[in-house]
C-alpha positions as a Markdown table, in Angstrom:
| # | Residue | x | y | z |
|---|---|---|---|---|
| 1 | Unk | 106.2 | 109.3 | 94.5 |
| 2 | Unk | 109.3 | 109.3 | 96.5 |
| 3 | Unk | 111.3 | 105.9 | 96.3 |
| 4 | Unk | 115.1 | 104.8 | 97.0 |
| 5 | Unk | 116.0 | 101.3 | 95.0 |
| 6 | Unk | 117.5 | 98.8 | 97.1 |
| 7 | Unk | 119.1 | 95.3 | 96.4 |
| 8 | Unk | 115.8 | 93.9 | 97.1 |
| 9 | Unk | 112.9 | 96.3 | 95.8 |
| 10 | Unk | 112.0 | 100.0 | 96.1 |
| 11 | Unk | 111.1 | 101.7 | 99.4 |
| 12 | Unk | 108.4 | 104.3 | 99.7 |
| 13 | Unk | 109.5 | 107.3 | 102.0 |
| 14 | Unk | 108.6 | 111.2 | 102.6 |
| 15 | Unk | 111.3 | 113.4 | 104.2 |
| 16 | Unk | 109.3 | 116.6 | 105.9 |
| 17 | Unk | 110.6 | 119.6 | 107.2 |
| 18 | Unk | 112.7 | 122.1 | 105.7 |
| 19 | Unk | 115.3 | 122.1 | 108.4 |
| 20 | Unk | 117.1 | 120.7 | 111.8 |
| 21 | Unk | 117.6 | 117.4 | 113.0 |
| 22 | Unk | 116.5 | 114.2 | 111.4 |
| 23 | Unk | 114.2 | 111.7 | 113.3 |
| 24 | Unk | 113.3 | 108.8 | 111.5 |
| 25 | Unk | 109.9 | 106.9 | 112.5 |
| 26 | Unk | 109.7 | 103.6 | 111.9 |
| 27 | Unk | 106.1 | 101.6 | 111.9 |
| 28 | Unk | 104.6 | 98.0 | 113.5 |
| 29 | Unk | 104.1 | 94.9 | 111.8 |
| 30 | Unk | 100.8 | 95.3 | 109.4 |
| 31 | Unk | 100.8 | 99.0 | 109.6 |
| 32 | Unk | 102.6 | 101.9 | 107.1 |
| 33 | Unk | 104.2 | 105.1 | 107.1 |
| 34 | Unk | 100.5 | 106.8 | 108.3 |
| 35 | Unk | 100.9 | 105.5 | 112.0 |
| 36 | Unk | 103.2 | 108.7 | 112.2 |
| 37 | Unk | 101.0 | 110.9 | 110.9 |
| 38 | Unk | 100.5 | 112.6 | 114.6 |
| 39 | Unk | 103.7 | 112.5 | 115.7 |
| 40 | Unk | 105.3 | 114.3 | 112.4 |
| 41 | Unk | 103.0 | 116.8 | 112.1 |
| 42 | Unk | 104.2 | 117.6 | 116.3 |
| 43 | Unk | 107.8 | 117.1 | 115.2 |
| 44 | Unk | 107.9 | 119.0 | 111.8 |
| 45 | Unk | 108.7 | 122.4 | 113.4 |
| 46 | Unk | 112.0 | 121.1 | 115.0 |
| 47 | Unk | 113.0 | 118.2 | 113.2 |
| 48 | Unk | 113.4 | 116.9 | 109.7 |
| 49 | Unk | 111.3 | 114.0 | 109.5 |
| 50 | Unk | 111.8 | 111.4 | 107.8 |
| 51 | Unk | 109.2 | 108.1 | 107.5 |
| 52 | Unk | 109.2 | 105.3 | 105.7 |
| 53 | Unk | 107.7 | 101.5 | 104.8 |
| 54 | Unk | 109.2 | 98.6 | 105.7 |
| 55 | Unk | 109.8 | 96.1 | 103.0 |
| 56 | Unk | 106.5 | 94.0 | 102.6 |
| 57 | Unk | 104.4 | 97.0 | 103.7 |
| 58 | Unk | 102.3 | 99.9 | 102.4 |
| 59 | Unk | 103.7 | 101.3 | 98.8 |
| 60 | Unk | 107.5 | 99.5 | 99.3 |
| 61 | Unk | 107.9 | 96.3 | 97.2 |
| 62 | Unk | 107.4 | 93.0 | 99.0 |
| 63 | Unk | 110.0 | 90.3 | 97.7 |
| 64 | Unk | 108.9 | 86.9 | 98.0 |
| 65 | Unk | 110.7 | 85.0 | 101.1 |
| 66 | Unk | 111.6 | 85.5 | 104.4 |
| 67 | Unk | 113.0 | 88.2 | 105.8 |
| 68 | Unk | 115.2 | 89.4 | 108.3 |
| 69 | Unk | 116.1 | 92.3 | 111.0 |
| 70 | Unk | 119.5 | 92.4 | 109.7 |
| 71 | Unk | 117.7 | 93.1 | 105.9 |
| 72 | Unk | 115.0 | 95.6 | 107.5 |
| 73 | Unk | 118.2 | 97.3 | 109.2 |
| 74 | Unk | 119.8 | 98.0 | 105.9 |
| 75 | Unk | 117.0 | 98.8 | 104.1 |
| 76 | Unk | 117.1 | 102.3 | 106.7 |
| 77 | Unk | 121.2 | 102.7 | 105.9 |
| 78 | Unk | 119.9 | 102.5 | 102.2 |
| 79 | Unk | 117.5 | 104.7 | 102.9 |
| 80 | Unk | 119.5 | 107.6 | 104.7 |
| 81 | Unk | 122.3 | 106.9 | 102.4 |
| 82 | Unk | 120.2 | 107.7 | 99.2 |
| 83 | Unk | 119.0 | 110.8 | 101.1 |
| 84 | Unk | 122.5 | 112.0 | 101.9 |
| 85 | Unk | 121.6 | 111.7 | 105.7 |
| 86 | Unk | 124.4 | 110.8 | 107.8 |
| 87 | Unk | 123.4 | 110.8 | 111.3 |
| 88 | Unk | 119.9 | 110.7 | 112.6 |
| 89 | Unk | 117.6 | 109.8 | 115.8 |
| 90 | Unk | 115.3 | 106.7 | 114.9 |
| 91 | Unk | 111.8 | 105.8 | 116.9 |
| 92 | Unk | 110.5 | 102.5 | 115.7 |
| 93 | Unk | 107.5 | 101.0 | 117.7 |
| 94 | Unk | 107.0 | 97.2 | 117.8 |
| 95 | Unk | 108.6 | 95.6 | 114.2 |
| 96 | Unk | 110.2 | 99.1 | 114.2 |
| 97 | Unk | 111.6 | 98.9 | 117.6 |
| 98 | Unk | 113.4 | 95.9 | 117.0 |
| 99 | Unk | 115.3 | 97.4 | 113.5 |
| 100 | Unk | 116.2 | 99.8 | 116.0 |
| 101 | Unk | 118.1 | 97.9 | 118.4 |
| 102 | Unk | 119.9 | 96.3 | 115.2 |
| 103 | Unk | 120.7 | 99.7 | 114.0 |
| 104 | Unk | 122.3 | 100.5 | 117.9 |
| 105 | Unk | 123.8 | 97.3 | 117.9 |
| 106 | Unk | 125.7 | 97.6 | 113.9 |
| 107 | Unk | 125.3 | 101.2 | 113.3 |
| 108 | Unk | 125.6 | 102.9 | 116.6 |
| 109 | Unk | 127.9 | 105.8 | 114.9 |
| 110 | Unk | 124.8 | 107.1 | 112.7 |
| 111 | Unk | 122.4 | 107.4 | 115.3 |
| 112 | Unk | 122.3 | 110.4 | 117.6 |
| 113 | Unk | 119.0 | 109.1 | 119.6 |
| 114 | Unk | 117.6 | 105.7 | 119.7 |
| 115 | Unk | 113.7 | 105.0 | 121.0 |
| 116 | Unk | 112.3 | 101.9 | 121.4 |
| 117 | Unk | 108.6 | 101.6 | 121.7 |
| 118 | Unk | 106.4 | 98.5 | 122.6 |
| 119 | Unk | 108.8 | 96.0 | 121.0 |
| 120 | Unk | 111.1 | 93.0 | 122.5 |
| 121 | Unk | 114.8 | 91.9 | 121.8 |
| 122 | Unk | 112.9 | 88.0 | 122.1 |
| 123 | Unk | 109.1 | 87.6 | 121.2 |
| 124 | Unk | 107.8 | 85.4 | 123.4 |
| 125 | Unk | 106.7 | 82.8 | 121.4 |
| 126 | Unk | 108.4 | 82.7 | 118.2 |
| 127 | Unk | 106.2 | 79.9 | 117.2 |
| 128 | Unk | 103.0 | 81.8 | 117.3 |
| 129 | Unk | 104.2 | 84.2 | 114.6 |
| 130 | Unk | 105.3 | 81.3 | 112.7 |
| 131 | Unk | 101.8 | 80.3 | 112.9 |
| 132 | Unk | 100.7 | 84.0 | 111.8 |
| 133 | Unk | 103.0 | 83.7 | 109.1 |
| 134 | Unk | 101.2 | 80.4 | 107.1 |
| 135 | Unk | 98.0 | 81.8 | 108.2 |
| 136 | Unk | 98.1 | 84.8 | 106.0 |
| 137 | Unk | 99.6 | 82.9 | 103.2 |
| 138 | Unk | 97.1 | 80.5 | 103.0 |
| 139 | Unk | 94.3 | 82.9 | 104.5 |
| 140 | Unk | 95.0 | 86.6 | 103.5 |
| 141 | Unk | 95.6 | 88.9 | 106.3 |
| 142 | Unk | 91.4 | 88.9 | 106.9 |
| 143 | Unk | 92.9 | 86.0 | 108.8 |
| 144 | Unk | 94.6 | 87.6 | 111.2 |
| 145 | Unk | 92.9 | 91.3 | 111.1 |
| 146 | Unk | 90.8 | 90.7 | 114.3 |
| 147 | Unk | 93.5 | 88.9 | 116.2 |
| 148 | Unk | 95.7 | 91.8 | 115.6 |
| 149 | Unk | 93.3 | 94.6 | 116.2 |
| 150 | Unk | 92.7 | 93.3 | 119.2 |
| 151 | Unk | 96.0 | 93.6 | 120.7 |
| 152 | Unk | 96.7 | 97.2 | 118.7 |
| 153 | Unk | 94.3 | 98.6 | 121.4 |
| 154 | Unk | 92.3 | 98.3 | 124.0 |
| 155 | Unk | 88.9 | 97.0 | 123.8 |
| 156 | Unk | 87.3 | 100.4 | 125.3 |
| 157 | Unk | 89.7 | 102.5 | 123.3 |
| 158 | Unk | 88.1 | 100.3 | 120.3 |
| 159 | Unk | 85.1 | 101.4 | 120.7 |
| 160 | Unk | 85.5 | 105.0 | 121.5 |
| 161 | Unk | 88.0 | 106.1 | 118.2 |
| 162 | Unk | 86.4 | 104.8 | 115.3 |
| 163 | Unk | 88.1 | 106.6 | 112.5 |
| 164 | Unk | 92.0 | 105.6 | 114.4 |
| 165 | Unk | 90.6 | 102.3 | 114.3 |
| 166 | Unk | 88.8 | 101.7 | 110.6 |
| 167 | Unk | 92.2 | 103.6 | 109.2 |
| 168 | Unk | 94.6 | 100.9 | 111.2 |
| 169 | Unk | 92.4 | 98.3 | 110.1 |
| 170 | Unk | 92.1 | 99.5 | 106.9 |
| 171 | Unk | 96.0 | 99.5 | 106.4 |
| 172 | Unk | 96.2 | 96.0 | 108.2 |
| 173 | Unk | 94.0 | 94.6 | 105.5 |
| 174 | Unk | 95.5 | 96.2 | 102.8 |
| 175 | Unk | 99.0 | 94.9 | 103.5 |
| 176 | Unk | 100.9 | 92.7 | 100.9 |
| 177 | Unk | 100.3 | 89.0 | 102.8 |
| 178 | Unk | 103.7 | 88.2 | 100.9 |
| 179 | Unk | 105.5 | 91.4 | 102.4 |
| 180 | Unk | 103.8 | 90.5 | 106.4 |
| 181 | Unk | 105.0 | 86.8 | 106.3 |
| 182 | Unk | 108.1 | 87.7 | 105.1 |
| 183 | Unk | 107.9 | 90.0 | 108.3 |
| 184 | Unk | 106.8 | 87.7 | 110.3 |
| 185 | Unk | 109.7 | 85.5 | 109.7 |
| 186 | Unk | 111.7 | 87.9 | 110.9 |
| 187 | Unk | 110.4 | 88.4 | 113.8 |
| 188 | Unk | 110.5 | 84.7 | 115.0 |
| 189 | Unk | 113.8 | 84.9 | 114.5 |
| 190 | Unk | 115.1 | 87.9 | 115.9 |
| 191 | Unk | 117.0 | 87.6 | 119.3 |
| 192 | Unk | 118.8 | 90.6 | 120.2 |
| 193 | Unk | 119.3 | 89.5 | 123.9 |
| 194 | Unk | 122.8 | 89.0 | 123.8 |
| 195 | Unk | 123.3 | 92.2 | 122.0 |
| 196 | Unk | 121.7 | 95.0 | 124.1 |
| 197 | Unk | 124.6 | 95.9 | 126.2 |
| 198 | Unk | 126.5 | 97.0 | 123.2 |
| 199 | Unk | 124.1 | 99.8 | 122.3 |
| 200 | Unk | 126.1 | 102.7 | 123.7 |
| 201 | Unk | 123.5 | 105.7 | 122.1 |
| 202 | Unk | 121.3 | 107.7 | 124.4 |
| 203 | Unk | 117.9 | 105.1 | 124.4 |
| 204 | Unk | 114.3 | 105.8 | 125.4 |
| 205 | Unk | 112.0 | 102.9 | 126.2 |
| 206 | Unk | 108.5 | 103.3 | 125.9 |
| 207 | Unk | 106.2 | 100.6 | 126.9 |
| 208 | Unk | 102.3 | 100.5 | 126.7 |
| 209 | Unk | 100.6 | 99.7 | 130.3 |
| 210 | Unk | 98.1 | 97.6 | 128.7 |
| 211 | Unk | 100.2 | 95.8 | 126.0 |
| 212 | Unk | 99.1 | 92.1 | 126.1 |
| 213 | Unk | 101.9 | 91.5 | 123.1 |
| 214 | Unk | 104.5 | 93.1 | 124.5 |
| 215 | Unk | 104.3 | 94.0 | 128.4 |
| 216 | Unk | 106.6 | 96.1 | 130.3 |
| 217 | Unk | 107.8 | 93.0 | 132.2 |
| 218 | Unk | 109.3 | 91.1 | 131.0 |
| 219 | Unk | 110.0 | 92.8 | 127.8 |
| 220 | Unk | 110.9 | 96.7 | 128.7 |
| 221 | Unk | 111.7 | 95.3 | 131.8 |
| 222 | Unk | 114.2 | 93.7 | 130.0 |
| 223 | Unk | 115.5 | 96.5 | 127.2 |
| 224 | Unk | 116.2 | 98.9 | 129.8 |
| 225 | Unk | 117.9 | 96.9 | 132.0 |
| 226 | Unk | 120.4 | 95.7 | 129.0 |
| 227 | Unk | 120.9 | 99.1 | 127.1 |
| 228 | Unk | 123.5 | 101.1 | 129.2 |
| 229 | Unk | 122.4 | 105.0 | 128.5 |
| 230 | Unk | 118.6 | 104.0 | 128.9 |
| 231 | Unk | 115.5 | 105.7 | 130.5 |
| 232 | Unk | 112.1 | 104.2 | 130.1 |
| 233 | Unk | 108.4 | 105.7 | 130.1 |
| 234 | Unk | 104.9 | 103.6 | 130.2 |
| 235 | Unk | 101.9 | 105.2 | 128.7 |
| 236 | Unk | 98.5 | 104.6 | 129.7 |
| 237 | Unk | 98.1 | 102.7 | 126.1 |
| 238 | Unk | 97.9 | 98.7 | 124.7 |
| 239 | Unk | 100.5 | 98.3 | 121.7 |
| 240 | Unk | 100.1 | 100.6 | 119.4 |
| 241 | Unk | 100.9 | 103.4 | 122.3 |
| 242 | Unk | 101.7 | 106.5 | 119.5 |
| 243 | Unk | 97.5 | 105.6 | 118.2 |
| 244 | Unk | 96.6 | 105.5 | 121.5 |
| 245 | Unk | 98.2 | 107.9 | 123.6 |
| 246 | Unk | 99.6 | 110.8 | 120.6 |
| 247 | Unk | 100.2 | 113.8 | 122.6 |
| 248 | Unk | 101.6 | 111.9 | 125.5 |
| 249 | Unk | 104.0 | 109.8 | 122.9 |
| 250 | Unk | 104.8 | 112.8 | 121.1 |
| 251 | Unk | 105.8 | 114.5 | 124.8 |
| 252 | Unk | 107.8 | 112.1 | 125.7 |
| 253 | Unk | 110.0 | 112.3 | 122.4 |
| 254 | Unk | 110.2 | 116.1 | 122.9 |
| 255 | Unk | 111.5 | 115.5 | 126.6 |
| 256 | Unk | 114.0 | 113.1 | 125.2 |
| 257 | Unk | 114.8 | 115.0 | 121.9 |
| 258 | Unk | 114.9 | 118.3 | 123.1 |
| 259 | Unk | 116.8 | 118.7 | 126.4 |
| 260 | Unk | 117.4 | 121.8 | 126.7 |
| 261 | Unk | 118.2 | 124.6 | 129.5 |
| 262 | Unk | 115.2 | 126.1 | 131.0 |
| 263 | Unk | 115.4 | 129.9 | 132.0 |
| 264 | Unk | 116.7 | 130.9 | 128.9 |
| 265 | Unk | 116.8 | 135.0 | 128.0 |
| 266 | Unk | 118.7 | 134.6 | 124.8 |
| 267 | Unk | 115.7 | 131.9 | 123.8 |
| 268 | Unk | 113.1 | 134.1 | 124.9 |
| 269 | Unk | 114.1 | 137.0 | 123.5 |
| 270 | Unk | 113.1 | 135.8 | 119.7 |
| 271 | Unk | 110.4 | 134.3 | 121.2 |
| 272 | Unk | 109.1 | 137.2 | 123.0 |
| 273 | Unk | 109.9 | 139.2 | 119.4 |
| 274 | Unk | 107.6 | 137.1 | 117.4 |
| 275 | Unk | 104.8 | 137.2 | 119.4 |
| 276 | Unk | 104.9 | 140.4 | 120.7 |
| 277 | Unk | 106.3 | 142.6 | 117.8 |
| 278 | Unk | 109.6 | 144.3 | 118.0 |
| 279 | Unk | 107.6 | 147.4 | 118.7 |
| 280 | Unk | 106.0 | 146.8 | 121.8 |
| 281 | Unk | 109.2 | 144.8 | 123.2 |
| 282 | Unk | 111.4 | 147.7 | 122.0 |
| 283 | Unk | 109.3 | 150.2 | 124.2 |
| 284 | Unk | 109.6 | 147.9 | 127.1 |
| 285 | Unk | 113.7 | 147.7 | 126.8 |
| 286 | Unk | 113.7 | 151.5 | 126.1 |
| 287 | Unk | 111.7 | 152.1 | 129.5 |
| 288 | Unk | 113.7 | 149.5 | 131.5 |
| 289 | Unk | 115.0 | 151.2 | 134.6 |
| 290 | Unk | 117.2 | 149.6 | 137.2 |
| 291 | Unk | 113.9 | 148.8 | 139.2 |
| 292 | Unk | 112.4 | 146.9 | 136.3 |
| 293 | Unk | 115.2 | 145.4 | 135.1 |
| 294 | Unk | 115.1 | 142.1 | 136.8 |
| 295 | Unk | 111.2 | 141.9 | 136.3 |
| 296 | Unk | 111.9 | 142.1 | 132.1 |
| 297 | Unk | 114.8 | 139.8 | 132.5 |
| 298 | Unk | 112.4 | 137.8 | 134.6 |
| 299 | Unk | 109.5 | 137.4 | 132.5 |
| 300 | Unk | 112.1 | 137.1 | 128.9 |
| 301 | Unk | 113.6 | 133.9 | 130.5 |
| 302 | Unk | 110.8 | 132.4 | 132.4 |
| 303 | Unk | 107.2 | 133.1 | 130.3 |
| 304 | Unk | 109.4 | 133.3 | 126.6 |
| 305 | Unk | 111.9 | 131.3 | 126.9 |
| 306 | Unk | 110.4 | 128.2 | 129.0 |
| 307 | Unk | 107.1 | 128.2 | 129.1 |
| 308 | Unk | 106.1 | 129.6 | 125.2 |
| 309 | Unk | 109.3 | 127.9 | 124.3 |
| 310 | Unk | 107.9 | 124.1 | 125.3 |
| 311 | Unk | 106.4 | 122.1 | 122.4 |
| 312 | Unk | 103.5 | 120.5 | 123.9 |
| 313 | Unk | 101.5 | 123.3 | 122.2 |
| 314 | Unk | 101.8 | 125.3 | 118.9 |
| 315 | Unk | 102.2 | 129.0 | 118.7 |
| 316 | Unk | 98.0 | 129.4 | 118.1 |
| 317 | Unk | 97.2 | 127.2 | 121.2 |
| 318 | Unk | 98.8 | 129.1 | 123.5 |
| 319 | Unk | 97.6 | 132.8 | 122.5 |
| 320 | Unk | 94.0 | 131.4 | 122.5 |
| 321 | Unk | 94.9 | 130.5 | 126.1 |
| 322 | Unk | 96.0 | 133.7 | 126.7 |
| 323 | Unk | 93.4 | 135.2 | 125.4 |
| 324 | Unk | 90.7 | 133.8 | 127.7 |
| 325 | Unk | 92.2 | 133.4 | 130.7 |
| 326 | Unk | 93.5 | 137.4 | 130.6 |
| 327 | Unk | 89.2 | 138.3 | 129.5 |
| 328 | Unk | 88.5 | 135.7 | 132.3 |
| 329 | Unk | 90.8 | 137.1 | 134.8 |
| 330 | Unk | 89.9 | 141.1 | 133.4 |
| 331 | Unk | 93.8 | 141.6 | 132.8 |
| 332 | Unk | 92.4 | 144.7 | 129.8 |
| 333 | Unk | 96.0 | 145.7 | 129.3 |
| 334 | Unk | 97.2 | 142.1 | 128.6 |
| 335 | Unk | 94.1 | 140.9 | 126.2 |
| 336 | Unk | 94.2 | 144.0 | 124.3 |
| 337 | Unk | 97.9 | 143.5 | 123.6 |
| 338 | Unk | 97.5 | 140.1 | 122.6 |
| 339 | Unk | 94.3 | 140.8 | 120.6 |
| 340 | Unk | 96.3 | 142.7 | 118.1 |
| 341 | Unk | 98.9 | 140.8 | 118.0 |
| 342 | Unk | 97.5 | 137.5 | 117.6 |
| 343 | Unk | 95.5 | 138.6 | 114.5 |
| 344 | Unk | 98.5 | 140.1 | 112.7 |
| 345 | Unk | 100.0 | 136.3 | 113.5 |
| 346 | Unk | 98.5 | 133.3 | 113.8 |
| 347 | Unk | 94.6 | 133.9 | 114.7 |
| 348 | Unk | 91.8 | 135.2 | 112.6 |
| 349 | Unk | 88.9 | 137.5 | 114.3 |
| 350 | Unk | 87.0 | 133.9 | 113.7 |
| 351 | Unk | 88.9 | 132.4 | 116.8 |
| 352 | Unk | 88.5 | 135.6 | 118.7 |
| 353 | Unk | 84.7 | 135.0 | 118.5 |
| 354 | Unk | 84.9 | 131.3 | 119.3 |
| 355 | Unk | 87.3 | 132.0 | 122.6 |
| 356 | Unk | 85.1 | 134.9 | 124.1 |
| 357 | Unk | 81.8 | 132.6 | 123.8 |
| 358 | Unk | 84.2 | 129.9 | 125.7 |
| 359 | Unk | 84.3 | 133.2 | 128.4 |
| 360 | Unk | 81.1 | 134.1 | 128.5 |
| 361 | Unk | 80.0 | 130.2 | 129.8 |
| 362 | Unk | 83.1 | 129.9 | 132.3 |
| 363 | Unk | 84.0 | 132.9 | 133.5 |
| 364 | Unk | 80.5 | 135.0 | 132.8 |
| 365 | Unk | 78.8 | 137.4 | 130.5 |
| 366 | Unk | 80.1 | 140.4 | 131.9 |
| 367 | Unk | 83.4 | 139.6 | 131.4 |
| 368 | Unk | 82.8 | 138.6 | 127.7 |
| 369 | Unk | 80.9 | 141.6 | 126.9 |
| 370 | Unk | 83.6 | 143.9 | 127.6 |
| 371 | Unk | 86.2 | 141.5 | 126.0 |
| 372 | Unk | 84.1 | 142.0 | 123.0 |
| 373 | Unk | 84.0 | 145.7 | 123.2 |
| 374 | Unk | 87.5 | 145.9 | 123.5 |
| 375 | Unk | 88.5 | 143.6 | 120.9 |
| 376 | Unk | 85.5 | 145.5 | 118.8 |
| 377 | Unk | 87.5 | 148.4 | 118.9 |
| 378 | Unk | 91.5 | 146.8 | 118.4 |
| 379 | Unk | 89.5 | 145.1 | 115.0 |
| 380 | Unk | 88.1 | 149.2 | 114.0 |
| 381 | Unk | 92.2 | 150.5 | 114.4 |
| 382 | Unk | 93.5 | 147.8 | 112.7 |
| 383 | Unk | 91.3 | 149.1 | 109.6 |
| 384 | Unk | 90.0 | 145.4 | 109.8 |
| 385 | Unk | 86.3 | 145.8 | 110.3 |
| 386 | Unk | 83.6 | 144.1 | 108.9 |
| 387 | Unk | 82.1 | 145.7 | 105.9 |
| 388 | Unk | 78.4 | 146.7 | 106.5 |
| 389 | Unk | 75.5 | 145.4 | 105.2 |
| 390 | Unk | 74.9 | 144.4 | 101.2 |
| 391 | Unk | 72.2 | 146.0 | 99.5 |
């Protein structure tokens, strides 16, 4: 198992990715590495990804004592140092959220991107974790699980998403009571308030609509007033907004990671390659004519390199999209094209099946049946039919 000693204990990590920019996710109080799980697998195919467990949490060691933010903040520069990682973005939600603001307020120079999610530069009422923190010492954390779940999520959203649930509260339950109250500690602690204007990194603030532990106002409210370069976006989510709200959270990083030019031709271009072959894309360049030329530089920069080129969806999504709206709207040329593409890429003739019986419900039979036939007859000249019957 991947671990980087510290002063204080080990630290449990997994770097993912084979290439670009590092983002390092940081969890909430009670919770592990696994609260990321959604957003890394959305992230891996631009970023380096790189998650971890705070001290007291999930397979990291949990030294006896209270901690601090200041100790949680150098357990990351331990972290990234061991990995040979010099300069990285950092989301932290909640517990992680406030390493994060130490990290912009000591170690501004190593961060290219700082986002702050459901968390405070003051809790409210430091005394109340104080309380959590004897309870699960004397207690175990079943003596704060419910109290806690509770807040992680709304009460309708409870009941509706089981298995996010039983895995949170699995986790929650599983954590080191030692390694929580040492948390907990620091958390009562902690105020950053005075601190916040010196955070000169570009900074997204995400707050949860429904958080009853840390609303937008006053706490938000409040971050993005203080840090200079900030922006801020409220999800339709209680605290643990990432669980809640995934794709949405996972947007949001995208539109903050990834600014980019829209309109691109030298970004569509590859894109337009991958998906289409450089055969078909080399016929259309050969047959360009000074009437079609605007129309191919048209559609390189606006369908491949802004639209295919956002990472809301993956490659797969997008051609099954194509795929039944072009059999939907009878475009023959345009399905037939991206039926033998598709299959050579990311699609089997299994998800062919699947979208055409989505067709034939929404947009009719008649247009399924000859999306069928055509597709039929792409599957006989790619020598890729089924074999007949076994005797």
């Amino acid at each position: 198992m991947p671990f980087v000693d510290t002063p204080d204990g080990r630290l449990y990590y997994r770097l993912e990715g084979a290439s670009g920019p590092v983002v390092v996710l940081s969890h909430s109080l009670g919770l592990d590495h696994g609260q990321w799980a959604a957003q890394a697998a959305d992230l891996q195919p631009h970023f380096r990804i790189l998650r971890y467990d705070h001290r007291g949490h999930g397979a990291s060691d949990a030294p006896d004592g209270d901690y601090t933010i200041e100790q949680l903040g150098r357990d990351v520069l331990a972290l990234v140092d061991a990995l040979d990682i010099e300069r990285f973005a950092f989301c932290g939600l909640s517990l992680g959220g406030m390493v994060g603001q130490w990290l912009g307020m000591h170690a501004s120079e190593r961060l290219t991107h700082l986002v702050l999610a459901n968390t405070t530069a003051r809790v409210a009422e430091p005394a109340a974790m104080e309380e959590r923190r004897k309870a699960v010492l004397e207690g175990g954390m079943a003596a704060v699980v419910d109290q806690a779940m509770s807040r992680f999520f709304q009460a309708a959203w409870l009941e509706r998403h089981p298995p996010v649930v039983a895995e949170a509260r699995r986790t929650l339950l599983a954590t080191s009571p030692v390694g929580y109250a040492g948390c907990c500690a620091a958390i009562r602690d902690m105020d950053h308030r005075d601190g916040l204007g010196s955070i000169d990194v570009p900074t997204l603030v995400i707050a949860g609509d429904y958080d009853v532990s840390m609303p937008y106002s006053p706490h938000a409210e409040q971050l993005a007033a203080a840090v200079p370069a900030s922006t801020v976006v409220r999800l339709h989510a209680a605290h643990l907004s990432n669980l809640e709200q995934p794709r949405s959270f996972s947007a949001a990083l995208f539109r903050f990671l990834l600014p980019r030019a829209l309109d691109s031709y030298d970004a569509g271009m590859p894109v337009r390659r991958a998906v289409l072959g450089d055969a078909h894309v080399d016929r259309a360049l050969a047959g360009m004519t000074d009437f079609t030329r605007d129309f191919q530089e048209l559609i390189t920069r606006y369908a491949w390199g802004t639209i295919w080129m956002r990472p809301g969806l993956d490659v797969r999504t997008r051609r099954l999209l194509v795929l039944a709206m072009t059999a939907a709207m009878g475009r023959w040329e345009e399905f037939r094209l991206h039926v033998r593409t598709g299959v050579v890429h990311e699609l089997e003739w299994a998800d062919l099946e699947e979208v055409l019986l989505q067709v034939a419900v929404y947009a009719g039979v008649p247009a399924a049946n000859t999306a069928f036939h055509l597709a039929a007859e792409e599957r006989l000249k790619a020598g890729d039919a089924p074999a007949g019957p076994r005797t």
